[in-house]
C-alpha positions in Angstrom: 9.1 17.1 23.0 7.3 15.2 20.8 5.2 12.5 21.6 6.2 9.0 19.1 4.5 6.1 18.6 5.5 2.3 17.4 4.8 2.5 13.5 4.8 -0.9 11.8 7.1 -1.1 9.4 9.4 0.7 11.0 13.0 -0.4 11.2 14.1 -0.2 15.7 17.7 -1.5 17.4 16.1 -3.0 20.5 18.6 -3.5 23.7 16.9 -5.8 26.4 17.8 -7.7 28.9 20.0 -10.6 28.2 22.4 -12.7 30.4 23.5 -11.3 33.8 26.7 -9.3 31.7 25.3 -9.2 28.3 22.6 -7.5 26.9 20.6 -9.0 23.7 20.3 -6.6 20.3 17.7 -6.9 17.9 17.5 -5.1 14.7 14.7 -5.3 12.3 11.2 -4.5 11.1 8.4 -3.7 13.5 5.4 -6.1 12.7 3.0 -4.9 15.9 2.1 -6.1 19.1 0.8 -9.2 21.0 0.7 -10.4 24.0 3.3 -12.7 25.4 1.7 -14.3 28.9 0.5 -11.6 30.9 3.0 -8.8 29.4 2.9 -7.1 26.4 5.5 -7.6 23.6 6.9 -6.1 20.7 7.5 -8.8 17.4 10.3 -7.9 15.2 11.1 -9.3 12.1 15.2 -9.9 12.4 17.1 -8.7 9.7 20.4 -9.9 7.6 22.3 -8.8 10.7 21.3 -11.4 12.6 22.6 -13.9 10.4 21.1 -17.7 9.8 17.8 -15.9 12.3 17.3 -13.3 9.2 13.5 -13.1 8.5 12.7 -14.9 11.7 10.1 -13.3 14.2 11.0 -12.3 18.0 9.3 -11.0 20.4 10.3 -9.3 22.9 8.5 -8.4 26.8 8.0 -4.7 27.2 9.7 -4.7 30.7 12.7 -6.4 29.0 13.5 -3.6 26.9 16.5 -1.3 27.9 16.4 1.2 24.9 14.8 1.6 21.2 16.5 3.3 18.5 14.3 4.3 15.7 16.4 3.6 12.5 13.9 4.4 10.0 9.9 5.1 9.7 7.8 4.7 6.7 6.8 7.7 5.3 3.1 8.9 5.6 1.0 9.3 3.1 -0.8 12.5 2.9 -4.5 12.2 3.4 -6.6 14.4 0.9 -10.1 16.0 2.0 -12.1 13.7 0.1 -10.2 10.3 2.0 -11.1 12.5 5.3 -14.2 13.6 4.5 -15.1 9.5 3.6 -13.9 8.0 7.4 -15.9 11.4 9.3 -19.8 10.5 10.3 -21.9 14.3 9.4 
């Protein structure tokens, strides 16, 4: 299994916690982290599915989440020898 991390700029469906019988979905662009009271959250940049919110910011508590689908990643850019060889102390 391969370990994954939160890219930003990646596009996630988020399912949290909601109302007793309905859960809340959030679609859109990963933006980072911050910290939301004493919890981690993740801030999401809402896309045209969520209607008039589109280009709004939520963020949601860690321990609120209930699953993330990755919808798309940016790509990476290869790093050539000489970008390496510029960020290593010899």
């Amino acid at each position: 299994m391969e370990l994954r991390t939160l890219k930003v700029g990646s596009k996630y469906q988020i399912t949290s916690l909601g109302s007793k019988d309905t859960p809340i979905i959030t679609t859109g662009e990963f933006l980072g982290f911050v910290l939301l009271g004493n919890s981690e959250a993740l801030c999401i940049k809402l896309d045209k599915t969520h209607k008039k919110l589109a280009g709004r910011t939520r963020m949601i508590s860690s321990h609120m989440i209930l699953t993330l689908d990755v919808i798309s990643e940016p790509k990476e850019k290869e790093k050539s020898d000489e970008e390496t060889l510029s960020k290593s102390y010899l």
